[in-house]
C-alpha positions in Angstrom: 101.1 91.2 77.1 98.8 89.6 75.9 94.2 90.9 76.4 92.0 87.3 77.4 88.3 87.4 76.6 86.2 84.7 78.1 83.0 83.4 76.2 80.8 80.4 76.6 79.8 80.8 80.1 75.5 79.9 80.6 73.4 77.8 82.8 72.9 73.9 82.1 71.6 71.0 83.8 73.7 68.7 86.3 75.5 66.1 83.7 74.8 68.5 80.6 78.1 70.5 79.2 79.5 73.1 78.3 82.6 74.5 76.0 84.2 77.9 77.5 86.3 79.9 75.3 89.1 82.2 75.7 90.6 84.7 72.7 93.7 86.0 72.7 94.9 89.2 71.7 98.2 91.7 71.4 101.3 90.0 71.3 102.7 86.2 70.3 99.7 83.8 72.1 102.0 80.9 71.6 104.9 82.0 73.7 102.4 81.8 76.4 100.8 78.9 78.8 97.1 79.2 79.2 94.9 78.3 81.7 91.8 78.4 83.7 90.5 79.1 87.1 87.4 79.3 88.8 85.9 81.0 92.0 82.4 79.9 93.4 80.4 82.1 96.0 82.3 82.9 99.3 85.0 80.7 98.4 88.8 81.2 97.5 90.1 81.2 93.7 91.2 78.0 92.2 93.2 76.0 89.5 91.4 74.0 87.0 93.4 73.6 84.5 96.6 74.4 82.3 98.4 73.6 79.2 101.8 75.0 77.7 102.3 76.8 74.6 102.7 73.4 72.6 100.2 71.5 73.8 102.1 68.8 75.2 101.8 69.5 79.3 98.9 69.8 81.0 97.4 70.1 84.3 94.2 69.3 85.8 92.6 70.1 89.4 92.1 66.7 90.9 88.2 68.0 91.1 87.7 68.2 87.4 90.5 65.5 86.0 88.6 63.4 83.6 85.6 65.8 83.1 87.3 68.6 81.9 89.4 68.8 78.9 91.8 72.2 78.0 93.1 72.4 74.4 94.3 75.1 72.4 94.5 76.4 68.8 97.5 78.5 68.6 96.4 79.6 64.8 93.5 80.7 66.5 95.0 81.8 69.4 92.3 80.7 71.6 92.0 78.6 74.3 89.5 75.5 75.2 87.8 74.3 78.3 85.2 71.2 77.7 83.6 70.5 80.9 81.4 67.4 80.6 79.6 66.1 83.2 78.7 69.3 85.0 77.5 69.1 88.7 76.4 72.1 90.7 80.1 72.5 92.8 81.4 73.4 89.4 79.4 76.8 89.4 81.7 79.5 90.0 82.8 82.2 87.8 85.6 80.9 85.5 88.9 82.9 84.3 91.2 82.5 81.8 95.1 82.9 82.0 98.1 83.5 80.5 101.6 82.9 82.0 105.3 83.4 79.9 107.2 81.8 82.8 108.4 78.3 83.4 105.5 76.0 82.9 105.3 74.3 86.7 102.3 73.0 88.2 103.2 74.5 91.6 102.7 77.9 89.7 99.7 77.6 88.1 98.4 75.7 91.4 98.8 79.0 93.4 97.6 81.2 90.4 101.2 82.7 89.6 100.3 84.1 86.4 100.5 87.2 84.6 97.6 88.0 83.1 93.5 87.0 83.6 90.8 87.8 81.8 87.4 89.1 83.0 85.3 86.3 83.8 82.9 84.0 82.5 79.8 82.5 84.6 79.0 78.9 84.4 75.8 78.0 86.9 74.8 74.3 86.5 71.5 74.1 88.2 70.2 70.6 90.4 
């Protein structure tokens, strides 16, 4: 499998930005998809967003589709998440991760992946 560290993570300003990173290491990063989730204070985990291994799918969470913006350098094997546009419901702690199996927005909805990494915090203050 493959070991996900999260950078990037800080506080900004409602409407500033912000560019999360995730680095990949141990075996082939582009046989997997990669992804991001977030989880907020008291509240459940969810999807944000997802791209496959080529870079030609991708999902977004109806909340952030249109701010947000996942890409990927597999040369690099690192994975992107430009959030533009911050407001203050985007604070949450944000994870990155890694799936080998079929590339299905169902799956990545309901955080059916194999491996996370350890968090990154984003707070966007009013």
């Amino acid at each position: 499998q493959v070991q996900l560290v999260e950078s990037g993570g800080g506080v900004v300003q409602t409407g500033g930005s912000l560019r999360l990173s995730c680095a990949a290491s141990g075996r082939s990063f582009s046989g997997y998809a990669m992804g991001w989730f977030r989880q907020a204070p008291g509240k459940e985990r969810e999807f944000v967003a997802a791209i496959d291994w080529s870079g030609g799918t991708i999902y977004y969470a109806d909340s952030v589709n249109g701010r947000f913006t996942i890409s990927r350098d597999n040369a690099e094997s690192t994975v992107y998440l430009q959030m533009n546009s911050l407001k203050p419901e985007d604070t949450a702690d944000y994870y990155c991760a890694a799936d080998q199996t079929d590339f299905t927005y169902t799956r990545w909805l309901f955080g059916l992946v194999e491996v996370w990494g350890q968090g990154t915090l984003v707070t966007v203050s009013s």
